[in-house]
MILOLUM-357086 format. One record per atom (N, C-alpha, C): residue in three letters; z, x, y. Coordinates in steps of 0.05 Angstrom, whole numbers, plus 32768, in hexadecimal, padded with zeros to 4 digits. Atoms other than C-alpha are relative to their C-alpha. Layout:
// residues N
AlaZXY
...
// end
This chain:
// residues 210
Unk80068001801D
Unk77C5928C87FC
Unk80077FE47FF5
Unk7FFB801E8013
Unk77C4924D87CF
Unk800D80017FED
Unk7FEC7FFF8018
Unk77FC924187A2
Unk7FF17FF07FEC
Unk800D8012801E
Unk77E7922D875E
Unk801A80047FF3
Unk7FE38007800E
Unk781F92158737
Unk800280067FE0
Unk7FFC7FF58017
Unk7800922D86F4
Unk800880168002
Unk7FF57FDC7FF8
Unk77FF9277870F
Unk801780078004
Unk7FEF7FFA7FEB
Unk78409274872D
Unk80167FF37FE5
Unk7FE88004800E
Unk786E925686F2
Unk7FEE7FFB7FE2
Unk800B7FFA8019
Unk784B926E86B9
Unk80077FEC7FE4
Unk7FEC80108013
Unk788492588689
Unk7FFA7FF08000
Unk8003801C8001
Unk787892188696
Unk7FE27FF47FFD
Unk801C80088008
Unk782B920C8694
Unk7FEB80137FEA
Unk80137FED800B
Unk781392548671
Unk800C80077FE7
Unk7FFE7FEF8014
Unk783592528630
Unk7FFB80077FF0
Unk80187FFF8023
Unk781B927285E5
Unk80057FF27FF5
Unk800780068014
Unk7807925E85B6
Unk800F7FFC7FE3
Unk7FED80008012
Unk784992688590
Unk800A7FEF800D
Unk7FEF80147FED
Unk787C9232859C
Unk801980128009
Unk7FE47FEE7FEA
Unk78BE924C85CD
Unk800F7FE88007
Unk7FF3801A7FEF
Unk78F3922685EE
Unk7FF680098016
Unk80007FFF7FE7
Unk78F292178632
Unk80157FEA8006
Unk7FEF80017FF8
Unk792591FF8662
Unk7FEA7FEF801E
Unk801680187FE5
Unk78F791C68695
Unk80177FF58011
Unk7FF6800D7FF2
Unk791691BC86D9
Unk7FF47FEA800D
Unk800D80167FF6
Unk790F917E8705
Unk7FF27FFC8009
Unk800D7FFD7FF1
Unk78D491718721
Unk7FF47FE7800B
Unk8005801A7FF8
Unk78B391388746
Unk7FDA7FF87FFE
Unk8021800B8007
Unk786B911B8732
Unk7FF77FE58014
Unk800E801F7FF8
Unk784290E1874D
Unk7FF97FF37FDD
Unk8003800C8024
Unk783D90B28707
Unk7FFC7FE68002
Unk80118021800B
Unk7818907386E8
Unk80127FF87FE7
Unk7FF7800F8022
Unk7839904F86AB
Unk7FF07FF08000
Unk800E800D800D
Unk780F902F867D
Unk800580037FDF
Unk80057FFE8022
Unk77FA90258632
Unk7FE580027FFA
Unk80207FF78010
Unk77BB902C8602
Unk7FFC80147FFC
Unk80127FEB800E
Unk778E905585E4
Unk7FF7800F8022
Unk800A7FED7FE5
Unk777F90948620
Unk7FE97FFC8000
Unk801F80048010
Unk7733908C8602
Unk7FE77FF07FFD
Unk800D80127FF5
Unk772C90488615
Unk7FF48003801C
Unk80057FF97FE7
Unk76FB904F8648
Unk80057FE68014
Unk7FF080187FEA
Unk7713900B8666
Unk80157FF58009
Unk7FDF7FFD8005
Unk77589019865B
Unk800F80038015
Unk7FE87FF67FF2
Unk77949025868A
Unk800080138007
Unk7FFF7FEB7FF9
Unk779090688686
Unk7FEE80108008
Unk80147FF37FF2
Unk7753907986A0
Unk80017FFC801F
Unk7FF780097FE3
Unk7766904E86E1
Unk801380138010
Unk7FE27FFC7FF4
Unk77A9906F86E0
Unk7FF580228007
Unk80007FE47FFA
Unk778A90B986E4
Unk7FEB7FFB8021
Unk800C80017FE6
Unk775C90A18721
Unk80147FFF8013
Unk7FE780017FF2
Unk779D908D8742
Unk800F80168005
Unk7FFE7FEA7FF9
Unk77BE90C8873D
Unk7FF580188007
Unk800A7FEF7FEE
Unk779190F78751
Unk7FEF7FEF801D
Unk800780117FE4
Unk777B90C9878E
Unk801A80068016
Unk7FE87FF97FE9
Unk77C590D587AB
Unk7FFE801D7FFD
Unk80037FE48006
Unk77C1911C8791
Unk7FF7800D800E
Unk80127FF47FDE
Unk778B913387C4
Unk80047FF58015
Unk7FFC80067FE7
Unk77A0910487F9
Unk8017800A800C
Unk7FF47FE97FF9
Unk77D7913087F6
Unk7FFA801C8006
Unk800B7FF17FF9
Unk77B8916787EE
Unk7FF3800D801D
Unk801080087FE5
Unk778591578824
Unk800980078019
Unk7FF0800A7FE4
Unk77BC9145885B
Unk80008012800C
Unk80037FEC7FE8
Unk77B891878881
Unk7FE37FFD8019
Unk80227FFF7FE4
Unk776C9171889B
Unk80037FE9800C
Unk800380207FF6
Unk7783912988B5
Unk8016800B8015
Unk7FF37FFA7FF1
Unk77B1911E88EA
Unk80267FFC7FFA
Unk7FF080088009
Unk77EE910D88BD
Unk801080257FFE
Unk7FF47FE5800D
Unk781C915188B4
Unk80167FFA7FEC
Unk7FE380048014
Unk785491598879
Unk8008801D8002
Unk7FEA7FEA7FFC
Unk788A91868886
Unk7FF8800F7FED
Unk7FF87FF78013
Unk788991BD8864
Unk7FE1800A7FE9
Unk800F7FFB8012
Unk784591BD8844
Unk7FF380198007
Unk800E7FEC8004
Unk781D91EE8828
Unk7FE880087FEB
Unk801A80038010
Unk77D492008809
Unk800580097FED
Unk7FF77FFB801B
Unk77E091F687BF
Unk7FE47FED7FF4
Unk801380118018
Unk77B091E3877F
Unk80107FE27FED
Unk7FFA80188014
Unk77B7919C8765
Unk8008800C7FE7
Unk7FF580048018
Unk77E591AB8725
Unk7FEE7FF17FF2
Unk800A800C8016
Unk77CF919286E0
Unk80057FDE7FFC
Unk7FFC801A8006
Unk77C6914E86CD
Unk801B80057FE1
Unk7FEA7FFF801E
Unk7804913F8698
Unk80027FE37FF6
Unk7FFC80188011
Unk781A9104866C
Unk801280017FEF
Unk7FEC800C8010
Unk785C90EB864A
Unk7FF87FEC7FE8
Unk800680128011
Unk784E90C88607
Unk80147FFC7FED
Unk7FED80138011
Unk786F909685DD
Unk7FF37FE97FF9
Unk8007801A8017
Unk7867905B85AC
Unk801F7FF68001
Unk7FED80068002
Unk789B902B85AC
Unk800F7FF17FDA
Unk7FF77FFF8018
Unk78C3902B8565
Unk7FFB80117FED
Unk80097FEF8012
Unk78B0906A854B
Unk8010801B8019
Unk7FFF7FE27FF4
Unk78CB90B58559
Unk7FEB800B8004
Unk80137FF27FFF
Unk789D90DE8576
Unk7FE17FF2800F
Unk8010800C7FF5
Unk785690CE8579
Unk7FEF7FFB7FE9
Unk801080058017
Unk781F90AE8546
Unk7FE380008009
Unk80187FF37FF0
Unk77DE90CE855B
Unk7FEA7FDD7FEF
Unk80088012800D
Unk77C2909D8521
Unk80027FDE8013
Unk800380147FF7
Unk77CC90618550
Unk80057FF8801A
Unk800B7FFC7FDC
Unk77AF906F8599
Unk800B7FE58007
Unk7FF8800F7FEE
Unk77BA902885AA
Unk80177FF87FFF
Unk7FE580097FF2
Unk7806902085AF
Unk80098018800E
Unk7FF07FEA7FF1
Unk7818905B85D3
Unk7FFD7FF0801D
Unk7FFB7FFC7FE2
Unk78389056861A
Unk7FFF801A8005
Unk80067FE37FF3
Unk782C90878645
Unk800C80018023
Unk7FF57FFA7FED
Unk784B90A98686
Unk7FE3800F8008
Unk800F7FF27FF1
Unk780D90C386AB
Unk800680128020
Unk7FF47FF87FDE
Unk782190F886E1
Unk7FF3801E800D
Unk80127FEC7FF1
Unk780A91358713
Unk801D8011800E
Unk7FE07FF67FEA
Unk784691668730
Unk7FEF7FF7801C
Unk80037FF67FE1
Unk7852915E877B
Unk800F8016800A
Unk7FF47FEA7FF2
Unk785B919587A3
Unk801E7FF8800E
Unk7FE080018004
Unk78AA91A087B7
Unk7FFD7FED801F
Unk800380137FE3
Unk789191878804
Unk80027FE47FFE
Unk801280198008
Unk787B914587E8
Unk801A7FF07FF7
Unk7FEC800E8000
Unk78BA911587FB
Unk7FF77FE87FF9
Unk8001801D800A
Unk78C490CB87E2
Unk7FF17FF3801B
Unk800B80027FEB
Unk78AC90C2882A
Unk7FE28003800A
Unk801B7FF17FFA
Unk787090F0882D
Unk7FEA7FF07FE9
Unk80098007801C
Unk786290D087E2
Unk7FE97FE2800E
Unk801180238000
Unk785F907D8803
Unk7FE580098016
Unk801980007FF1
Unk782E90A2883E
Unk7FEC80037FED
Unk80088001801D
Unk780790BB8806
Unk7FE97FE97FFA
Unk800B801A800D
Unk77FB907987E7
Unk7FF87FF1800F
Unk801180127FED
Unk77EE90578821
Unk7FEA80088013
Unk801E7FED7FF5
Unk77BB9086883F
Unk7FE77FFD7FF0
Unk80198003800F
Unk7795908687FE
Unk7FF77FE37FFE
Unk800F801D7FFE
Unk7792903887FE
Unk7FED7FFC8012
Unk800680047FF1
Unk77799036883B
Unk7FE4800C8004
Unk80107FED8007
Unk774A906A8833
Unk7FE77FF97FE3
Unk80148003800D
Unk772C905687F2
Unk80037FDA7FF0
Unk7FFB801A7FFB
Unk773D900F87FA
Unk80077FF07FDE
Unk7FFD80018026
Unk775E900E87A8
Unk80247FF9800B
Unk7FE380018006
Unk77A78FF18793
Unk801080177FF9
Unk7FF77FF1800F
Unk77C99029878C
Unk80267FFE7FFD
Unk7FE3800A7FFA
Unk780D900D8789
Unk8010800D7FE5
Unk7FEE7FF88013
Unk78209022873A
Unk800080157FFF
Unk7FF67FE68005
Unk78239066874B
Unk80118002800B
Unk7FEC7FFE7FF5
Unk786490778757
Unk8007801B8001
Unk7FEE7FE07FF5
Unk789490B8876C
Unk8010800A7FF1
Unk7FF17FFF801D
Unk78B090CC8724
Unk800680198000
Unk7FF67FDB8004
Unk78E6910A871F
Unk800D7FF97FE3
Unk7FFB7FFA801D
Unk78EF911F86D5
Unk8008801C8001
Unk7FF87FE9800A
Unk791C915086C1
Unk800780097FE2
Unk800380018014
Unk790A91628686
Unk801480137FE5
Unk7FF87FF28011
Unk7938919A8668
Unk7FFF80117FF1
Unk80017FEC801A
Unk794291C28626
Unk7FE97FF67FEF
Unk80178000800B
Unk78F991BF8604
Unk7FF480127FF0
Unk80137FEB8016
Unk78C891D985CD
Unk7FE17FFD8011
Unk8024800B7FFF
Unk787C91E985E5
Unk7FF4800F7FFE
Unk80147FF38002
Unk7847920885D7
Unk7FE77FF3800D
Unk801D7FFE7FF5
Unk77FF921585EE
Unk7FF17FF17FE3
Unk800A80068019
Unk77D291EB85BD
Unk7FDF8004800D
Unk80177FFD7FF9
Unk778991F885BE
Unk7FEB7FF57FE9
Unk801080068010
Unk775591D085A2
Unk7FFD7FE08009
Unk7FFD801E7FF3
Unk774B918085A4
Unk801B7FF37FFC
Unk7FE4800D7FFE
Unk7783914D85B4
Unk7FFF7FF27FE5
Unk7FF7800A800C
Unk777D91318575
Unk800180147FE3
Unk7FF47FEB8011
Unk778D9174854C
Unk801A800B8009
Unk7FE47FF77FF1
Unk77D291708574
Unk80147FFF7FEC
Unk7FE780038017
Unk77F8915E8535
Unk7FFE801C7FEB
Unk7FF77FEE8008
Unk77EF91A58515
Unk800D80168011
Unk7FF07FEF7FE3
Unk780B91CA8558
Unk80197FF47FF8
Unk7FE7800B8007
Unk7840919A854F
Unk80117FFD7FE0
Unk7FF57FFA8017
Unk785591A2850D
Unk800180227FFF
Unk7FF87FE17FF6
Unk785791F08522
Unk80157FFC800A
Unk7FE480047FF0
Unk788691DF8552
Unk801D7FFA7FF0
Unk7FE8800A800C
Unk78AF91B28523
Unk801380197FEB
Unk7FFD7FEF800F
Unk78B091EC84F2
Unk801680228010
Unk7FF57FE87FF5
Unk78C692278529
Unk801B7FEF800A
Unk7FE880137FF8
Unk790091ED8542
Unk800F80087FE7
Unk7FE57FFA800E
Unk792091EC84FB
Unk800B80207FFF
Unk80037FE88005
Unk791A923784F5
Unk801480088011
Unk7FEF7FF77FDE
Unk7943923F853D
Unk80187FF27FFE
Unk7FE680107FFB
Unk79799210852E
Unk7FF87FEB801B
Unk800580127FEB
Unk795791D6855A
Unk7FFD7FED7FF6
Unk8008801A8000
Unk7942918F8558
Unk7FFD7FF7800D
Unk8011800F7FE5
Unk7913915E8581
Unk80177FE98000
Unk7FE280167FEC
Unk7947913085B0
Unk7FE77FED800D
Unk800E801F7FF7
Unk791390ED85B9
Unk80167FEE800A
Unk7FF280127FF6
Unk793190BF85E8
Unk7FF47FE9800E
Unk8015800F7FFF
Unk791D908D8612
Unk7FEF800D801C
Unk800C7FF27FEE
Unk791890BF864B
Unk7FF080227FF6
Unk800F7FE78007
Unk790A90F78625
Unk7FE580057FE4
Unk801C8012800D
Unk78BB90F2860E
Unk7FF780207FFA
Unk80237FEE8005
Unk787F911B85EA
Unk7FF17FF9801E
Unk80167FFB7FE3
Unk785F913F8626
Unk7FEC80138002
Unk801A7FEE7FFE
Unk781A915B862F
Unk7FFE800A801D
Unk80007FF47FE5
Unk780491848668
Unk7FDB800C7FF7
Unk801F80008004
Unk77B191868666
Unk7FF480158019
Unk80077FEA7FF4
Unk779891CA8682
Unk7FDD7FFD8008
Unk80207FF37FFD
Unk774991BD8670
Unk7FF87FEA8000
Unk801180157FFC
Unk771E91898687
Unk7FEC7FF87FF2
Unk800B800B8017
Unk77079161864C
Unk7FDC7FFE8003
Unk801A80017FF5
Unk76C691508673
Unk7FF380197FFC
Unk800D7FEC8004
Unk76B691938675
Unk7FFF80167FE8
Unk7FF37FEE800C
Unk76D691BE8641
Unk7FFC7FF57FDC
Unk7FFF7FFD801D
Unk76C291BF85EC
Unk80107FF47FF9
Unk7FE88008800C
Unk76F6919785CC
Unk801180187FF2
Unk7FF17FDE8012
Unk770891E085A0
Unk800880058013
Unk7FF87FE27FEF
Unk771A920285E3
Unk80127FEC8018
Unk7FE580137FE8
Unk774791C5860A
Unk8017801A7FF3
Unk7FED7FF28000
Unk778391E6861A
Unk80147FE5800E
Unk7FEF80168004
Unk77C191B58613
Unk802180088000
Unk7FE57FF67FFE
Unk780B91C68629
Unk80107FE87FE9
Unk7FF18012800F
Unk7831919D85ED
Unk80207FFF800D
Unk7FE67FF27FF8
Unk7879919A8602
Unk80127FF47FF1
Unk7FE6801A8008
Unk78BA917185DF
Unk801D80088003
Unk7FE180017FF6
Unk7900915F85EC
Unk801080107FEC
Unk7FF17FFD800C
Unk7934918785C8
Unk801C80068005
Unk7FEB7FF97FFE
Unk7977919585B2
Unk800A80127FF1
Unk7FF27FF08018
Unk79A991C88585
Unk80097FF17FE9
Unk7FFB80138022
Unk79B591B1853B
Unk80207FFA8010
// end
């Protein structure tokens, strides 16, 4: 059977539409850092999502080549996700796409060592003859969190989030922005294909107790 990692930890990729805490343990991604507007189609971040899914399946893949990794097993490429931030502002300012940095990332499966990660990268170079050197082997443990399921386009994310902010005071909470702890999306529906009304968008943010 093929593990799918939405099926399988619900909590973490399947939640409503109301906001909830959640409690995010560590996990380990392949990840791009960059900046700009996501939108620019000649931007950073359009490079940076080729990159990660290029190691993504050459992981994937590695059971039909002659390379083995301990331990693996037939699982669905996870969701594309993304860490966002602006530098000198809390939060995020949807109003001005081009200063955001961004954390571009993909889970790896638990097999998928710092080791297994550099074969990886150097398989896909070789293979599709591309730099892929700024993707790196990024573990984020993310913690005590607010998120909800938001549904609709990414740039109607600021009334989800002002839901959120609203069920936080109500709970005795508050968002904990740091420099590690970011606005994180988790992108379920493939923009290419999918209505902008009917994207499905894991919002997530850092928090703490008043």
């Amino acid at each position: 059977m093929t593990f799918d990692y939405k099926k399988e930890y619900k909590e973490f990729y399947l939640p409503p539409k109301t906001p909830g805490i959640a409690d995010i343990p560590e996990m380990n991604f392949v990840a791009v850092r960059g900046k700009g507007n996501p939108n620019d189609p000649n931007g950073e971040y359009k490079k940076a999502i080729s990159l990660l899914y290029g190691i993504s399946f050459t992981i994937k893949m590695s059971y039909k080549g002659s390379h083995r990794i301990e331990g693996y097993f037939p699982y669905v490429v996870p969701p594309l996700e993304g860490l966002w931030w602006q530098d000198g502002i809390t939060g995020i300012d949807y109003s001005h796409k081009e200063n955001f940095r961004w954390i571009s990332m993909i889970r790896l499966p638990e097999f998928v060592t710092k080791e297994e990660f550099n074969w990886a990268v150097w398989e896909a170079e070789e293979k599709k003859q591309t730099d892929f050197s700024p993707a790196e082997f990024f573990t984020y443990h993310e913690g005590l969190c607010v998120q909800c399921m938001h549904v609709g386009s990414y740039d109607e994310e600021p009334a989800t989030l002002r839901k959120m902010e609203d069920f936080l005071s109500e709970c005795g909470y508050q968002p904990d922005f740091s420099g590690e702890r970011l606005h994180h999306e988790i992108y379920l529906s493939d923009p290419r294909r999918t209505a902008p009304e009917k994207l499905k968008t894991v919002i997530r943010q850092p928090i703490k107790i008043l």
